[in-house]
N, C-alpha and C positions, 0 to 999 in steps of 0.2 A: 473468604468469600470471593468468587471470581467476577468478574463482570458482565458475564452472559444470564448469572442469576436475575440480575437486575436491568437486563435487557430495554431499552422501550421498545414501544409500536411507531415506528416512524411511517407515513405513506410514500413518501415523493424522494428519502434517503434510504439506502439501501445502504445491508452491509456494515451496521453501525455498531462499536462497543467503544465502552470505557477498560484499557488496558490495566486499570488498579487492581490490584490484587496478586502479581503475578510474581514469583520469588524469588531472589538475587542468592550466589553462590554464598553468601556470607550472612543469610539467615533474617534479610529485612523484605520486604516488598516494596511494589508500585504502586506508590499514594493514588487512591480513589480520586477522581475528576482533577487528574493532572497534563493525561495524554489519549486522547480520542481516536476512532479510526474508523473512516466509511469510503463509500463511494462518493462523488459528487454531489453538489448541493445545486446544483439549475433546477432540478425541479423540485425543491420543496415546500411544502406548502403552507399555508400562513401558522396551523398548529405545528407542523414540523419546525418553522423558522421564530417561532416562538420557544419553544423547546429547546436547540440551539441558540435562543438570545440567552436562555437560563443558565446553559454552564457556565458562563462567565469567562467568556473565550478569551485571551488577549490577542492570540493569532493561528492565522487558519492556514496552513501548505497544501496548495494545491499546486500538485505536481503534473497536472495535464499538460499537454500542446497542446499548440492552437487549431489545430484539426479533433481534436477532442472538443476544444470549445464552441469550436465552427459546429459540430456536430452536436451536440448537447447540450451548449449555449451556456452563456457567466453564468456563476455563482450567487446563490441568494445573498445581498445584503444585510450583513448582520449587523447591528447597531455599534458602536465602539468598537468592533474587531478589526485588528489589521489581516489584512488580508496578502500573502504573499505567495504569489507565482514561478515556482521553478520548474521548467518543463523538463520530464526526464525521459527518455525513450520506450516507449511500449512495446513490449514485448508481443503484444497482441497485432502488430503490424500498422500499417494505417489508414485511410481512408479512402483509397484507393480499393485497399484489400478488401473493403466494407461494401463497398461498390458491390464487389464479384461476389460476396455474399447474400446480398441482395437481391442479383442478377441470376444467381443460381448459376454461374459460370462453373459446372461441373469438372472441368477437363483441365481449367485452369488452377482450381483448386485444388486438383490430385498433384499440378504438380509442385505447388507451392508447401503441402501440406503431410503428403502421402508417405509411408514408407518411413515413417517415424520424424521426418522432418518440422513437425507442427514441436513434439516436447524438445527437438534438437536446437531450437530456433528460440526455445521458453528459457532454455536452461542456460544459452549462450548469451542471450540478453540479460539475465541475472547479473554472469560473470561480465559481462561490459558495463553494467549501471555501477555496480560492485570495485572495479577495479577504474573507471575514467570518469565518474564523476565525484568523486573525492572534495572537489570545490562546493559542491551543490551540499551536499552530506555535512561538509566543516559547518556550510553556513548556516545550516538547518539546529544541528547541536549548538554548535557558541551561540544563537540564535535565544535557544534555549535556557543553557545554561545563565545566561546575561538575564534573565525574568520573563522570556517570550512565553509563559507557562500561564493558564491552563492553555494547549495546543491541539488542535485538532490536523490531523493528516489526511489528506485524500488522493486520490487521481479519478478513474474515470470508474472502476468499479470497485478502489480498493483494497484491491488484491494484491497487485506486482509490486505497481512504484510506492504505493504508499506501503504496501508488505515489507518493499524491503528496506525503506528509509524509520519504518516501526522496529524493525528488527534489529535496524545500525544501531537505533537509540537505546533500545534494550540493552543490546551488549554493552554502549557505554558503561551504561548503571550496573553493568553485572547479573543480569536477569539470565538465570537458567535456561540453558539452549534447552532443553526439552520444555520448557514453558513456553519459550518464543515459537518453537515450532506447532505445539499443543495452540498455543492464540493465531498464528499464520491460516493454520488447517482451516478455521472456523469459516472463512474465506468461501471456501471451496460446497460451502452448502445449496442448494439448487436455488433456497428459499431464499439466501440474501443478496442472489444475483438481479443484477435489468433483464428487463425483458423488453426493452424495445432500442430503435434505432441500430442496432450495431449485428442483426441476424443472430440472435441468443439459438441455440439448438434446445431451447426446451422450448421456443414458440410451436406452438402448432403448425401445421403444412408444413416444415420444413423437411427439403430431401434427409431421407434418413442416412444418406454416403455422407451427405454433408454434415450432419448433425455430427458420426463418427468423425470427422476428417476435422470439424471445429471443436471439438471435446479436449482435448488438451492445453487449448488457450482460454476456457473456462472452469478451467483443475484450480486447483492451489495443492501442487502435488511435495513430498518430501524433497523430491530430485532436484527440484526447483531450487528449494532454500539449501540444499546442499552442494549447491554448482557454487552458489555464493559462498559459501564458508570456504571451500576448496581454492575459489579463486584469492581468496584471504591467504590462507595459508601458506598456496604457491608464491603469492605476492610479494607478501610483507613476513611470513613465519609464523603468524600468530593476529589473534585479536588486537592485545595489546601495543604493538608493533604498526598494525592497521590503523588502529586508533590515535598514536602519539605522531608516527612517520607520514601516514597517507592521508588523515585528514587533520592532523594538526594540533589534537585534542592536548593539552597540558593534563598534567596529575591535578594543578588545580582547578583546571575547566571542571574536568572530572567531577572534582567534590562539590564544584559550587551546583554541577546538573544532578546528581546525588541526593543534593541536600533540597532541591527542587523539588525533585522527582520520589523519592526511599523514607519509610517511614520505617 
């Protein structure tokens, strides 16, 4: 059973699922209510923050910067949860760029955006989150592995930075790349996006050049997660190599996030 079965209804969190269920190369899964994954929590509401007191969180990564926070404001207060702050770079640009969004800066946005530059800019952020934050990635795992579990992951719509810090941790565990990418996609639905603050293209009245020219930084496309495995490969040769070299992972880190996480 995957966890999109058992979905909830959240109002003020978007973008939300329990990762359990999902199958590792060696024939176990992702234990149900171990590893979370949404967008932001500033605007949830008291049954949404209810809801999230029930999983039984011990810590929550939120991977935003502070122009995401500035823009969308802290996180709801969950009771007993540690809450911990790694800011990772948006692929999505930043507040500025929201600005022109905003502004309907049509001219500036073609050229920021235009001629395929919008998925070139998606894909090269991957391989830079992927490849230079390695620090952030170890600490997020060993994190983990050490008992920081049940864990929830976020950033601003849960898609990039928390996609691909969901993804890192999968591969720790051995979770099937066609699983990781099959849960990554889930992302990419219209329904689990915001629609406010940041000029979404499926708001109403927006230019329709602009809606086109913003569509790619609202995907959760294959090319995406596969800039990042690439840049793994070019990197380090391999997962495993990724794992023990780049961010530091031991064989017994490993077992103990495993044994965390794999039933």
């Amino acid at each position: 059973m995957t966890s999109e079965a058992v979905e909830p209804s959240l109002t003020g969190v978007r973008n939300f699922r329990d990762v359990g269920g999902l199958p590792t190369t060696d024939g176990r899964r992702v234990r149900e209510g171990v590893l979370f994954r949404s967008g932001h929590l500033a605007h949830a509401t008291a049954e949404d923050t209810a809801f999230l007191t029930g999983l039984g969180l011990h810590t929550v990564f939120d991977f935003r910067n502070a122009a995401d926070q500035a823009l969308e404001g802290p996180d709801v207060e969950l009771p007993g949860v540690r809450n911990v702050n790694i800011p990772l770079t948006d692929p999505a640009h930043g507040a500025d760029f929201w600005q022109l969004v905003r502004d309907g800066a049509l001219p500036e946005l073609r050229a920021a955006l235009g001629d395929g530059q919008a998925a070139a800019n998606m894909m090269a952020t991957y391989r830079t989150i992927v490849t230079e934050r390695t620090a952030d990635h170890s600490r997020v795992l060993h994190s983990m592995a050490e008992g920081g579990v049940p864990a929830l992951m976020h950033c601003a719509a849960g898609k990039d930075r928390a996609g691909l810090s969901v993804a890192v941790t999968l591969l720790a565990v051995g979770v099937e790349r066609d699983a990781i990418e099959t849960d990554y996609l889930l992302s990419g639905d219209p329904r689990r996006r915001y629609k406010v603050h940041r000029g979404d293209p499926t708001q109403p009245g927006i230019d329709p050049e602009i809606a086109e020219l913003l569509s790619p930084l609202f995907d959760a496309r294959v090319s995406y997660l596969s800039a990042a495995y690439t840049a793994i490969e070019e990197t380090w040769g391999g997962v495993d190599s990724y794992l023990h070299d780049g961010l530091g992972l031991s064989e017994a880190t490993r077992d103990r996030l495993r044994e965390q996480m794999l039933i």
